[in-house]
MISERO-613583 format. One record per atom (N, C-alpha, C): residue number from 0; residue in one letter; chain; atom name; z, x, y. Coordinates in steps of 0.001 Angstrom, whole numbers, plus 524288, in hexadecimal, padded with zeros to 5 digits. Atoms other than C-alpha are relative to their C-alpha. Layout:
# residues N
pos,code,unit,site,w,u,v
NUM,A,A,CA,Z,X,Y
...
END
This chain:
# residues 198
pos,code,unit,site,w,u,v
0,X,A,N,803D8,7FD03,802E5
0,X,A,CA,A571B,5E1D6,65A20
0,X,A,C,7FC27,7FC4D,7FD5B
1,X,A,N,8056F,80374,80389
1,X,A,CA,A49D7,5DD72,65372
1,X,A,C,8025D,7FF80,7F9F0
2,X,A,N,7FEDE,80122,8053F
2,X,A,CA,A4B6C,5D59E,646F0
2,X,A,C,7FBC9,7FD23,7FF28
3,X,A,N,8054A,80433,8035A
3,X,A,CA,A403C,5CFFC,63DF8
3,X,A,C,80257,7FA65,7FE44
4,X,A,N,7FFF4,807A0,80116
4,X,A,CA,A3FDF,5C16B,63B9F
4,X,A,C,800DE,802BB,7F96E
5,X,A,N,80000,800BE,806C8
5,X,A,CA,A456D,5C08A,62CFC
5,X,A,C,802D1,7F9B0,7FF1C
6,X,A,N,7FF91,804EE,80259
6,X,A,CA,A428E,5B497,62581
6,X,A,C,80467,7FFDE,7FCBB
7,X,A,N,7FCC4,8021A,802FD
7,X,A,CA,A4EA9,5AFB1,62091
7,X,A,C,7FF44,7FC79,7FBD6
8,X,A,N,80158,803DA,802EE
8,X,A,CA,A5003,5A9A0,614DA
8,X,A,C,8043D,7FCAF,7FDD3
9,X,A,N,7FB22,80392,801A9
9,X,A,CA,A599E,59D86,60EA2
9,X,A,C,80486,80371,7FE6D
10,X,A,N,7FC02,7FE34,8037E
10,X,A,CA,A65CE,5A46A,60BD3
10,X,A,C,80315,7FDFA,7FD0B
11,X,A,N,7FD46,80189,802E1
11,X,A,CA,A6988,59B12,60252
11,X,A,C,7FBBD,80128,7FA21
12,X,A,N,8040F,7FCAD,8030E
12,X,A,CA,A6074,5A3FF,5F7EE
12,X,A,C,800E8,7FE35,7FB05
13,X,A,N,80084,8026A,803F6
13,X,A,CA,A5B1C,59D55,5ED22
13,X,A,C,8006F,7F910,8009C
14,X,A,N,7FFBB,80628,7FFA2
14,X,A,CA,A5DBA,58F9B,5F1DE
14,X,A,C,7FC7C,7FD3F,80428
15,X,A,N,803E8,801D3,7FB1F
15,X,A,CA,A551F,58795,5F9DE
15,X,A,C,8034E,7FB20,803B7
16,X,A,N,7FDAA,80110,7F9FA
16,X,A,CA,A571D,58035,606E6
16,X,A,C,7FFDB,7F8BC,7FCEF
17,X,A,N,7FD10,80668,802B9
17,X,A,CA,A5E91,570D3,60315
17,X,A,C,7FDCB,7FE31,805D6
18,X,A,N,800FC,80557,7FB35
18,X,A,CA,A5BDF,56A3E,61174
18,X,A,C,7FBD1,801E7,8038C
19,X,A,N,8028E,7FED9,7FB13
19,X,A,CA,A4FB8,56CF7,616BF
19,X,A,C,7FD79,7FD35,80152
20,X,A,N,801C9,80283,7FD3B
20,X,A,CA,A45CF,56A1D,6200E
20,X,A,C,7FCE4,7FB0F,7FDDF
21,X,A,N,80195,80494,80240
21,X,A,CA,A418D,55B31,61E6F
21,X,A,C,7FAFB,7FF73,8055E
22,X,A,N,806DE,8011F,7FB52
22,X,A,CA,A3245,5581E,62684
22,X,A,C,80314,7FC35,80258
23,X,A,N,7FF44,80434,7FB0A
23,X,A,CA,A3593,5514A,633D2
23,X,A,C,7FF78,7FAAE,7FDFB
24,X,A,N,801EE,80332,80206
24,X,A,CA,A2D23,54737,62EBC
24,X,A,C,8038D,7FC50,7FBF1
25,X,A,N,80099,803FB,803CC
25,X,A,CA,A353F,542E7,623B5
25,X,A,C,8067C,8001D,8010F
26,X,A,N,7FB66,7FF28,7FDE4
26,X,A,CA,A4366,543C0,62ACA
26,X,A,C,80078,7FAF5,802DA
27,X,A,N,7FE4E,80552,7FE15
27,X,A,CA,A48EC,5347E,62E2A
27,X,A,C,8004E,801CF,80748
28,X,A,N,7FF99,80045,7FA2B
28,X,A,CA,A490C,53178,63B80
28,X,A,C,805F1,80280,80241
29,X,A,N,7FA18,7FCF7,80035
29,X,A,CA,A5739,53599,63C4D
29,X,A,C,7FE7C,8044F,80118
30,X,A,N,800F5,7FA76,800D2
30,X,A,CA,A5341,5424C,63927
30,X,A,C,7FE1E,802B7,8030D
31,X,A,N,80469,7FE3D,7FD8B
31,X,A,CA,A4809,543AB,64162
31,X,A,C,80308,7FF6B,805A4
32,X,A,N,7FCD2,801D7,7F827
32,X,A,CA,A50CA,53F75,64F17
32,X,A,C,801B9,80535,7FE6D
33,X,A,N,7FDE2,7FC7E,800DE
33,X,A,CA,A5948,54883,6484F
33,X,A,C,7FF25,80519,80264
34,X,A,N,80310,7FCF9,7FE50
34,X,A,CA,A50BF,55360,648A6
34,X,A,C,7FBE3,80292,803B1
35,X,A,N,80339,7FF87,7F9E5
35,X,A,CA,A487D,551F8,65584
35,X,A,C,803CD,7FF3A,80214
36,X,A,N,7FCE1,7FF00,7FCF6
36,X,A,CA,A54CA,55435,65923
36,X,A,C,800A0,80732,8034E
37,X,A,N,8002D,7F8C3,7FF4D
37,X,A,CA,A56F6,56189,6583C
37,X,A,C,7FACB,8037A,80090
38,X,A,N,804A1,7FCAF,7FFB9
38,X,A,CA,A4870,56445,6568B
38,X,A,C,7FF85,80147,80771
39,X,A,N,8004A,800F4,7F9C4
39,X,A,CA,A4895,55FC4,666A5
39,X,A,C,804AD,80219,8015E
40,X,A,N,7FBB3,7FD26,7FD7F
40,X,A,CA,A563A,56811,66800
40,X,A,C,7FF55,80568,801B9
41,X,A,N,7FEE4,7FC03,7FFE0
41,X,A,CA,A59EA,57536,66AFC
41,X,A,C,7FDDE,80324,7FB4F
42,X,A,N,80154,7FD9B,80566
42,X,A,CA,A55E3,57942,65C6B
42,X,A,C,7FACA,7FF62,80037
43,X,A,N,805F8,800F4,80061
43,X,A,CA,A4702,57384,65D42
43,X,A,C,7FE3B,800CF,7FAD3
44,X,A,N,8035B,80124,8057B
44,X,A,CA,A4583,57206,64EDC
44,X,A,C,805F0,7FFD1,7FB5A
45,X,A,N,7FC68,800A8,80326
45,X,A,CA,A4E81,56DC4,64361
45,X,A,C,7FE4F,8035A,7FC2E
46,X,A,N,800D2,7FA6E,80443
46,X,A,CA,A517E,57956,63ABF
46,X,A,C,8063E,800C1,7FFDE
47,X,A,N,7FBC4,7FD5D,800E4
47,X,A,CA,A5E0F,57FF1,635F0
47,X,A,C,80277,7FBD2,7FCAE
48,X,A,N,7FCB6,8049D,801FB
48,X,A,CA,A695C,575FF,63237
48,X,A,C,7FE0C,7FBE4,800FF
49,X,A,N,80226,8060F,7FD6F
49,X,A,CA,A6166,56B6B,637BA
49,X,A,C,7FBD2,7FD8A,7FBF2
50,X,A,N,801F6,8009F,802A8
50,X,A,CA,A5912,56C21,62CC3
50,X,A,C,80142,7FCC4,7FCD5
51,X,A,N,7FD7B,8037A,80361
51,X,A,CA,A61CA,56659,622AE
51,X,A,C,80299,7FC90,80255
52,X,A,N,7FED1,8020E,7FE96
52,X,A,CA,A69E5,55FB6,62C34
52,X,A,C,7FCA2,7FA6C,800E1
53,X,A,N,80419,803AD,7FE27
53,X,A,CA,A5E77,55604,63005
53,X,A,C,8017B,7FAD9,7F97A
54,X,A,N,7FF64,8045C,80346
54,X,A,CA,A62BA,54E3B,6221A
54,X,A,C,8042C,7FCCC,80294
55,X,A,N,7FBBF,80376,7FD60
55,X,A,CA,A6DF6,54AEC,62B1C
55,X,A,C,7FEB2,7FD79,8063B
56,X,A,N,7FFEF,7FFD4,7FB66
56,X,A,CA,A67DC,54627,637B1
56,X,A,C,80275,80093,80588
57,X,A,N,7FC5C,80106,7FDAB
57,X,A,CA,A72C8,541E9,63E2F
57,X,A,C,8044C,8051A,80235
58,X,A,N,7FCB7,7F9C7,7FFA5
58,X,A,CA,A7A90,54E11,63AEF
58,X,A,C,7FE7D,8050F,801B8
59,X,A,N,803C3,7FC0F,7FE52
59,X,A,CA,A6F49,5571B,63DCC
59,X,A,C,801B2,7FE21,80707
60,X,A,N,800AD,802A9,7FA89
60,X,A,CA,A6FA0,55088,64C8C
60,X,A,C,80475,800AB,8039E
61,X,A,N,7F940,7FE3A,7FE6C
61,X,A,CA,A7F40,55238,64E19
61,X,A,C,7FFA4,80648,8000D
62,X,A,N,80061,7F914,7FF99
62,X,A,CA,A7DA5,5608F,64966
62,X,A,C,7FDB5,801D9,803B9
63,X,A,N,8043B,7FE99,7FB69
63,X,A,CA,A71C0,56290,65203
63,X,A,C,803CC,80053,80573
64,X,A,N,7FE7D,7FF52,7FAC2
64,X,A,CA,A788B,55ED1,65E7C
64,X,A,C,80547,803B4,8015B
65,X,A,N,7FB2A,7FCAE,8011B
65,X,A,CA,A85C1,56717,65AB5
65,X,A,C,7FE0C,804D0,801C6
66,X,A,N,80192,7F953,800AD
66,X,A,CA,A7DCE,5733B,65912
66,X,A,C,7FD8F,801C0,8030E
67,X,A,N,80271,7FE5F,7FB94
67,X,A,CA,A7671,57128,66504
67,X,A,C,802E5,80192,803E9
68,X,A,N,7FD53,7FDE6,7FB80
68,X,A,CA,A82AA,5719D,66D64
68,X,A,C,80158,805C8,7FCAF
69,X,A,N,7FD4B,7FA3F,8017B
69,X,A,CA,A8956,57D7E,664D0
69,X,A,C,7FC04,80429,80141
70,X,A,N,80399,7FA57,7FE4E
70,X,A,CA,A7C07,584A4,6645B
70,X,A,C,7FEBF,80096,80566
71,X,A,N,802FA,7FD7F,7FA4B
71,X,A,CA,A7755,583FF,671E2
71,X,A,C,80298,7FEFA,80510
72,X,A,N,7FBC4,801FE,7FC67
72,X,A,CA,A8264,57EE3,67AA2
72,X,A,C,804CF,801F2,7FFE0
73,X,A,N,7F9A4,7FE7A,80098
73,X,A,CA,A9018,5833A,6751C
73,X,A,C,801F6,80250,80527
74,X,A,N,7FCA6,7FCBD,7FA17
74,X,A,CA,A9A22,5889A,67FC2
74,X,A,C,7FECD,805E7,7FDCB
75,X,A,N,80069,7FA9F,8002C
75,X,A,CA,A9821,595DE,6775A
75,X,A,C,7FAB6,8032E,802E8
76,X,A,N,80579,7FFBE,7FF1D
76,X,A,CA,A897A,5968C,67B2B
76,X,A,C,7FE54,80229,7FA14
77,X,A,N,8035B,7FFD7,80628
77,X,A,CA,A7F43,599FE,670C5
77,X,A,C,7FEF6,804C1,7FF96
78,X,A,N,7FF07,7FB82,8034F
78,X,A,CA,A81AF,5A88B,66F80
78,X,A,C,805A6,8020B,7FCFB
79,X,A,N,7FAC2,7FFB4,802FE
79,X,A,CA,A8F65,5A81C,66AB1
79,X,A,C,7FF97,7F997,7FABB
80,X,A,N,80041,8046F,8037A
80,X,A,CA,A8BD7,59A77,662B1
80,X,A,C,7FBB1,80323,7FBEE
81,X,A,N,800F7,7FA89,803A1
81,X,A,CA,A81CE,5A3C3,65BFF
81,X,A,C,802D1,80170,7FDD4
82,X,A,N,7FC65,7FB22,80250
82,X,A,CA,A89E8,5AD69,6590E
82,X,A,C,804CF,7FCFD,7FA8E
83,X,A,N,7FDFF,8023A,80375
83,X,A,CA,A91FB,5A37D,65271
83,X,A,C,7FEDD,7FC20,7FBF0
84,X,A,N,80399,800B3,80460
84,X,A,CA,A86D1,59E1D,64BEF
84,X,A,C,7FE71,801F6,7FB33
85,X,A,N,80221,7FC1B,80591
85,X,A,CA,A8421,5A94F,643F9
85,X,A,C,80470,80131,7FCA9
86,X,A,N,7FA18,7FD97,8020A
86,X,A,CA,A92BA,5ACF4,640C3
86,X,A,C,7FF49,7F9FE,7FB56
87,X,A,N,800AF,80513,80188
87,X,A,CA,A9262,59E38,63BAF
87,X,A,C,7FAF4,800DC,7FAF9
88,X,A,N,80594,800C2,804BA
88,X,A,CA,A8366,59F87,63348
88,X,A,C,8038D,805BD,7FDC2
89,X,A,N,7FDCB,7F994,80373
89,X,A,CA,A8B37,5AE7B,62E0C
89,X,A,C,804E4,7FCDD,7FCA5
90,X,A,N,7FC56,800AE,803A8
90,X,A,CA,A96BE,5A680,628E1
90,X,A,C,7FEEF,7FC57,7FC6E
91,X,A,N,80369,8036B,803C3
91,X,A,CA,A8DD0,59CD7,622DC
91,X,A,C,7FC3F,801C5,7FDD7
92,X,A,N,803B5,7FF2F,8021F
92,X,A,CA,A8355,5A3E9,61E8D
92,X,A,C,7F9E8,7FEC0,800AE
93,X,A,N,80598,801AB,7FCDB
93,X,A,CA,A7A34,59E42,62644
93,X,A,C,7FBD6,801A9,801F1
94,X,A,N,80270,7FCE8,7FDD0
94,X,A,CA,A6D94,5A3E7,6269F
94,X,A,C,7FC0B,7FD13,80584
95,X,A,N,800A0,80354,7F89C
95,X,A,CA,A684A,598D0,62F5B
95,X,A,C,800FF,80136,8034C
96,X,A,N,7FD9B,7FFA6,7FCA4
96,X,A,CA,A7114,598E6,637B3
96,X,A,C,7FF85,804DA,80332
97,X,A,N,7FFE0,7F78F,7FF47
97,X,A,CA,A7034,5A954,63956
97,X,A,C,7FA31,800A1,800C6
98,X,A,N,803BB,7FF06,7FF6C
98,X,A,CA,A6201,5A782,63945
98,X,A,C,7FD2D,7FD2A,80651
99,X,A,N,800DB,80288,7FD25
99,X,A,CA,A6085,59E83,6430C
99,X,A,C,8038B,8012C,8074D
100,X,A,N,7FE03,7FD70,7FB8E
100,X,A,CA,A6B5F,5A3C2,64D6F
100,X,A,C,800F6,804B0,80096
101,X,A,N,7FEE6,7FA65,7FF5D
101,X,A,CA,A6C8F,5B1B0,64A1B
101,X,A,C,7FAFC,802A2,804E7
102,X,A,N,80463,7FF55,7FB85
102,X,A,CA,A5EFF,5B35A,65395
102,X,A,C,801F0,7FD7B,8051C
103,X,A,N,7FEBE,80245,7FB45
103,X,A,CA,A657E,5AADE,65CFA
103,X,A,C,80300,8008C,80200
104,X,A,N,7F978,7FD7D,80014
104,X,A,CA,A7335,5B0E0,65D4F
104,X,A,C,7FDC8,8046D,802BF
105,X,A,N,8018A,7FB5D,7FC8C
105,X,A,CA,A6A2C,5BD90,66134
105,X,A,C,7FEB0,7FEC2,804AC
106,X,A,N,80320,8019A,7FB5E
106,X,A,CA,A632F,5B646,66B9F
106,X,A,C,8046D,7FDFB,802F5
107,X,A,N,7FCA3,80109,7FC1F
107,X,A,CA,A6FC1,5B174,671FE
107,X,A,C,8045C,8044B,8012D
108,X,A,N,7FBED,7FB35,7FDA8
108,X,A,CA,A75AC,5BE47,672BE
108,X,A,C,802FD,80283,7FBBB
109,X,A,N,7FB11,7FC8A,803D9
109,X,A,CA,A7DD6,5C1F3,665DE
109,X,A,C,7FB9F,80407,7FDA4
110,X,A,N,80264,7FC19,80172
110,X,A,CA,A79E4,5CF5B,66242
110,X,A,C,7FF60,7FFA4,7FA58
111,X,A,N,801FD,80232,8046D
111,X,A,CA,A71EB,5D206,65567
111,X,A,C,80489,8027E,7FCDC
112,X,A,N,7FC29,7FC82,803E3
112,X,A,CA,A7E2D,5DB7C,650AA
112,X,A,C,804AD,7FBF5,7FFDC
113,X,A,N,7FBA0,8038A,80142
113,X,A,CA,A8747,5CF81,65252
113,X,A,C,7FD92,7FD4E,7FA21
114,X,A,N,8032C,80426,803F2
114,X,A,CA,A7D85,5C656,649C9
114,X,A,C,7FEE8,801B5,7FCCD
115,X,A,N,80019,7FBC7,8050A
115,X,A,CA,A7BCD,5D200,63FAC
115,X,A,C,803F6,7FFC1,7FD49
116,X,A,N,7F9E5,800FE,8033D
116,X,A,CA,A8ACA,5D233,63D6A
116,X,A,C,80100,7FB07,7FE84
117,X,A,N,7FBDA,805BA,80182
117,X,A,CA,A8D31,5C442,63BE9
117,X,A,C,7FD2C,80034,7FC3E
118,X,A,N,8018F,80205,8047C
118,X,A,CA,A81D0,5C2FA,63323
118,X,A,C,80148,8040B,7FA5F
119,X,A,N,7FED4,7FC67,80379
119,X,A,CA,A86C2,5CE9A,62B4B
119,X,A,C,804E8,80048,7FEDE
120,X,A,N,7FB26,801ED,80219
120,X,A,CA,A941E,5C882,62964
120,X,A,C,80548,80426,804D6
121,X,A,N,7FE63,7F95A,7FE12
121,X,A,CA,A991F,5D4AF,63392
121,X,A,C,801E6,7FD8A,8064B
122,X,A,N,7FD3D,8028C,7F9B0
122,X,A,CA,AA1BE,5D110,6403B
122,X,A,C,7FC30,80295,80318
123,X,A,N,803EB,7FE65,7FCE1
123,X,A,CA,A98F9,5D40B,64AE7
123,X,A,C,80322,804D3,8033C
124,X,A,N,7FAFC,7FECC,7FA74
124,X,A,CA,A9DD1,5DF9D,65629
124,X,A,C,7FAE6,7FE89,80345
125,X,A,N,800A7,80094,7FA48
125,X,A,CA,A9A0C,5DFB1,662E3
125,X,A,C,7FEB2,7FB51,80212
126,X,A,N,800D5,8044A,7FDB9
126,X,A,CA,A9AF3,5D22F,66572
126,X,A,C,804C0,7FE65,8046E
127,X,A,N,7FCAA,801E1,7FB9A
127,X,A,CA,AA034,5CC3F,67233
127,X,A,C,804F5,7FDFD,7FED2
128,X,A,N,7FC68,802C9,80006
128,X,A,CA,AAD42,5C62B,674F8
128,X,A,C,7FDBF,7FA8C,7FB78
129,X,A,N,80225,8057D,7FFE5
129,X,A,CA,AA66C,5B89C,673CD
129,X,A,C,7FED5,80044,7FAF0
130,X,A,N,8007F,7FDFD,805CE
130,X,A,CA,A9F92,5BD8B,6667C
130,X,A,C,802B7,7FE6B,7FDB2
131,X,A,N,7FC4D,80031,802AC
131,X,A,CA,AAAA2,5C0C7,66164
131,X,A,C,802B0,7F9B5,7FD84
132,X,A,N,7FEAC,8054A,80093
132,X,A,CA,AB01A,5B40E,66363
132,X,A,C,7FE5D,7FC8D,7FD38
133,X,A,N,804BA,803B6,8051A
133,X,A,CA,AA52C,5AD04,65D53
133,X,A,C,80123,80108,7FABE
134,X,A,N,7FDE1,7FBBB,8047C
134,X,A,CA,AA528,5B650,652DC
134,X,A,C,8047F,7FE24,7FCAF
135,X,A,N,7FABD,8002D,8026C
135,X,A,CA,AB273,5B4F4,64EE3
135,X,A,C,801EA,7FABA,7FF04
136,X,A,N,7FE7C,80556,80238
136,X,A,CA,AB691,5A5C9,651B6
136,X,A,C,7FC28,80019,7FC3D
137,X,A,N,8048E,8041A,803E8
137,X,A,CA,AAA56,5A131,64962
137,X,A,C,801F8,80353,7FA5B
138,X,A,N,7FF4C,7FF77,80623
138,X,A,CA,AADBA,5AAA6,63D35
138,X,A,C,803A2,80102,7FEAF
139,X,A,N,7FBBA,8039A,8035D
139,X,A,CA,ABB45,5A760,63D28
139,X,A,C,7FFF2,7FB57,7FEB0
140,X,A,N,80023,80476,801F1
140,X,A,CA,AB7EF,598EE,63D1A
140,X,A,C,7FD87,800BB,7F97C
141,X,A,N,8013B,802DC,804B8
141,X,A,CA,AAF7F,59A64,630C1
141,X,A,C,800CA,804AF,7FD2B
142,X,A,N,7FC16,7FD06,80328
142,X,A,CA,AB837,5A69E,62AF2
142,X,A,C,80467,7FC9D,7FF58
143,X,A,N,7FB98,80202,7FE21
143,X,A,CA,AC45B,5A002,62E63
143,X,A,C,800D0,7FA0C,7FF17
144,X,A,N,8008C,80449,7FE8D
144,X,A,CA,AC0FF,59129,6301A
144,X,A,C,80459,7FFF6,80584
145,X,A,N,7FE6B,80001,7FC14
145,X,A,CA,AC91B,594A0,63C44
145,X,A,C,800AC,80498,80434
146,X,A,N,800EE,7FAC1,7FC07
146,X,A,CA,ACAB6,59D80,64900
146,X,A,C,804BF,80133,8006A
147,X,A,N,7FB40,7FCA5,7FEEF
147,X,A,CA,AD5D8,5A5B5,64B9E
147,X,A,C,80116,7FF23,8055F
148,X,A,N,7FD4B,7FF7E,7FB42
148,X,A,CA,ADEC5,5A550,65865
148,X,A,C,7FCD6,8039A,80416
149,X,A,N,7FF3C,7FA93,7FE51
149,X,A,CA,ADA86,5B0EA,65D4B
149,X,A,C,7F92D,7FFC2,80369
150,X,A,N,805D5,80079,7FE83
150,X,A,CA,ACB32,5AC27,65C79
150,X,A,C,7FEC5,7FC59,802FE
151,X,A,N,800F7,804CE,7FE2C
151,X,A,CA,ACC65,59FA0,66190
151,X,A,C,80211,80106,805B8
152,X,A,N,7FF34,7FFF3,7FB2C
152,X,A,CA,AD41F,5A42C,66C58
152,X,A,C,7FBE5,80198,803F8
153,X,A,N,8066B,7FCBA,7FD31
153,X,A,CA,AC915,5AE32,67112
153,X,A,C,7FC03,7FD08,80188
154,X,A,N,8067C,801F1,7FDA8
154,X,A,CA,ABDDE,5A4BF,67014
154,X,A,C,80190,7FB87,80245
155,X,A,N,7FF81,804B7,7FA49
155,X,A,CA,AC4B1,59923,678BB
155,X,A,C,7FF4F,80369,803D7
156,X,A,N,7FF68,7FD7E,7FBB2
156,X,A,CA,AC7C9,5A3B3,681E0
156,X,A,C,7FA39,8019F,8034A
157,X,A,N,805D5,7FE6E,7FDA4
157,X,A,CA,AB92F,5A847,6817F
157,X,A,C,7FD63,7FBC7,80115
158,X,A,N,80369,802EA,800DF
158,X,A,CA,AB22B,59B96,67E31
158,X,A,C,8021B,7FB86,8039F
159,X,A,N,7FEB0,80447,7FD15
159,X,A,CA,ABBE2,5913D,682B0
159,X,A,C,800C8,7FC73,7FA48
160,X,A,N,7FDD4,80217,80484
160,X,A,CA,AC015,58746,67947
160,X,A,C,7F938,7FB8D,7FE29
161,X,A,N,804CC,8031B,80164
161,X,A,CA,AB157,57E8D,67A3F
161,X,A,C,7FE71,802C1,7FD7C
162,X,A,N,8020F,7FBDC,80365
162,X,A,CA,AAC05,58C64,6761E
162,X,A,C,800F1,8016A,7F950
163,X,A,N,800A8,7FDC3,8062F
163,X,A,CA,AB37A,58F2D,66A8E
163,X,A,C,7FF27,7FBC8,7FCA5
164,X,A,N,801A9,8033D,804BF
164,X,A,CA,AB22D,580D1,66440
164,X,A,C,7F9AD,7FF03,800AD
165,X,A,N,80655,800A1,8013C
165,X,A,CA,AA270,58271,6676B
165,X,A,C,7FFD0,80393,7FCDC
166,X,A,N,801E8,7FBF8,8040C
166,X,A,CA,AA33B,58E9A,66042
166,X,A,C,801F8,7FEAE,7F9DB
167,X,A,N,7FCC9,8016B,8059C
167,X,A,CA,AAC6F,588E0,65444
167,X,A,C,7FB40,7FB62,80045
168,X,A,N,80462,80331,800F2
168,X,A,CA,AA06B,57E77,65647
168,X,A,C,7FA93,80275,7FD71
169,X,A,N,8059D,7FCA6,8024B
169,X,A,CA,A95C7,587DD,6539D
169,X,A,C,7FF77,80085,7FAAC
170,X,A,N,7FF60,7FDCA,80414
170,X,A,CA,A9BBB,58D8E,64981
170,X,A,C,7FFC4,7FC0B,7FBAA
171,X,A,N,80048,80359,803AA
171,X,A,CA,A9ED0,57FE6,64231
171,X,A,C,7F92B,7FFD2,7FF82
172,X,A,N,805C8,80359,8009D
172,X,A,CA,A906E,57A54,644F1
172,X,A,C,7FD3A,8049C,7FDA9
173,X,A,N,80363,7FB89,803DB
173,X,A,CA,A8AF3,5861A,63F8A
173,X,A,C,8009A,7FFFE,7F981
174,X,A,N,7FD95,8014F,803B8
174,X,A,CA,A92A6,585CC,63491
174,X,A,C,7FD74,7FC38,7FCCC
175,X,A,N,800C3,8042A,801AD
175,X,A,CA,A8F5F,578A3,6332C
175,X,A,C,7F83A,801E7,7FDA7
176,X,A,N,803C8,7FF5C,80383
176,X,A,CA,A8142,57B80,63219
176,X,A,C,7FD3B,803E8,7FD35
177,X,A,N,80012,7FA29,8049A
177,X,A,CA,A81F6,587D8,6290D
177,X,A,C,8005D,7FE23,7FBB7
178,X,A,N,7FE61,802EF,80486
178,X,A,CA,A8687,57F50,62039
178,X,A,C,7FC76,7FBA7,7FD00
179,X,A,N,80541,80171,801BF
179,X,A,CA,A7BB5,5755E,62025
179,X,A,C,7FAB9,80369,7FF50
180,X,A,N,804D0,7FC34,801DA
180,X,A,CA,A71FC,5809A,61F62
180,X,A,C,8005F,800EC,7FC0F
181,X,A,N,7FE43,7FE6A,803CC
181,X,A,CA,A7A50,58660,61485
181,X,A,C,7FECA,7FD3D,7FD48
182,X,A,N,8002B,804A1,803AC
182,X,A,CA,A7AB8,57949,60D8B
182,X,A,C,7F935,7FFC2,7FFC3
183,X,A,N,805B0,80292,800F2
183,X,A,CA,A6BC0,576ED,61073
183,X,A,C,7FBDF,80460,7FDA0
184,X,A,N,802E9,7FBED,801A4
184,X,A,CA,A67A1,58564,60E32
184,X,A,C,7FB1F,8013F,801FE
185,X,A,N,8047A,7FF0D,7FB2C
185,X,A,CA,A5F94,58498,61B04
185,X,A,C,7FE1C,80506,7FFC7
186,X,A,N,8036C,7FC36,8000C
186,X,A,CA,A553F,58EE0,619DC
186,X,A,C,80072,80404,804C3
187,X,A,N,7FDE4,7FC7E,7FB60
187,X,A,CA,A5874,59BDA,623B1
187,X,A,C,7F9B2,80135,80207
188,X,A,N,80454,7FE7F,7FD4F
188,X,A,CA,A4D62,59BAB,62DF0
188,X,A,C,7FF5A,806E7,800FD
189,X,A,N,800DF,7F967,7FD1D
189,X,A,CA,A4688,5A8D9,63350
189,X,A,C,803B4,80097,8045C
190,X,A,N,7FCD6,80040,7FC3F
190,X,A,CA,A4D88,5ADCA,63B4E
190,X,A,C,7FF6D,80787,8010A
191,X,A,N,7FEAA,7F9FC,7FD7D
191,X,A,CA,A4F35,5BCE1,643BB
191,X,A,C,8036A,804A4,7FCBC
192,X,A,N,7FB8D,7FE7E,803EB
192,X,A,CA,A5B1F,5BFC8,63C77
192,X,A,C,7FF36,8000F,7F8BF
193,X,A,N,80020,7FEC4,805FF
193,X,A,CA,A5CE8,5C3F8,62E94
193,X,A,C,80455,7FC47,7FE23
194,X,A,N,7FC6C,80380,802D6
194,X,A,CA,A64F9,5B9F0,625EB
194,X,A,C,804EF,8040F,7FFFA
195,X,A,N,7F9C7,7FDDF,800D0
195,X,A,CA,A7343,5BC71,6244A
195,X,A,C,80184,8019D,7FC97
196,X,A,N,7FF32,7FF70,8057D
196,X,A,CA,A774E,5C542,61888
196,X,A,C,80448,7FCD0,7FD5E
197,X,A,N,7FB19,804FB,802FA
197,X,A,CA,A7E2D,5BC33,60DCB
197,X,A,C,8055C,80285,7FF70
END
């Protein structure tokens, strides 16, 4: 269905943004390899976690290449790595994260009544086997800090055992940078989607 572009705004309300963008220009050479890294990747422009990350060159550069296999390579492919993108920005709060793949989660296939429920705290129905799977390992890992018998068995059986530690990969590296957003109070781009209620 048709949705209006709504400008998102910081959901850390009342506080302003700790790590942001620094001019090309005045970013050490480090920085700058760094960053014509990813500007010349798959991403074509440093934005999101990469923003604040860039004080770490090195670490920005490790992350970068991590997130290039999880996002666009994994054995899950990149409509079930979605899907466990957003479950991931919903248990963090991440409006980044939700702003940035909730449009892209639609475009690889997860319906908008799945991506409604997650962002509305609300188990999704009519999601696939596979879904499910997603679904469920990723928010027992960060309900739980672990998966149940029962879940783990299902998604080798579906995924295979490369599958489910790319997907327990997603889920960390996401994690991981929810957390530097959180910490940096990265500003929530425009985005299709409506922010996530608190």
């Amino acid at each position: 269905r048709t949705r209006q572009l709504f400008e998102c705004f910081i959901w850390f309300k009342g506080m302003s943004e700790r790590l942001g963008s620094i001019p090309f220009e005045q970013l050490s050479k480090e920085q700058q390899s760094a960053a014509q890294k990813i500007i010349e990747g798959p991403r074509g422009a440093l934005y999101g976690p990469f923003v604040p990350l860039i004080r770490s060159p090195e670490l920005m550069d490790k992350t970068q290449q991590l997130g290039e296999y999880l996002r666009y390579r994994s054995a899950i492919g990149t409509r079930l790595s979605e899907l466990a993108i957003l479950v991931t920005a919903r248990c963090w709060n991440q409006q980044v994260e939700w702003a940035y793949h909730a449009p892209i989660a639609a475009e690889r296939g997860i319906s908008t009544e799945i991506i409604d429920a997650i962002g509305q705290r609300l188990r999704p129905t009519g999601m696939s086997e596979e879904e499910q799977l997603v679904h469920d390992l990723c928010l027992e890992i960060h309900q739980n800090q672990k998966v149940s018998d029962e879940t783990y068995a299902a998604a080798v059986v579906k995924f295979g055992e490369k599958g489910v530690l790319d997907l327990v990969a997603i889920t960390g590296y996401y994690t991981y940078l929810a957390m530097v957003m959180n910490v940096a109070r990265t500003p929530t781009p425009p985005s299709a989607y409506a922010p996530m209620p608190e």
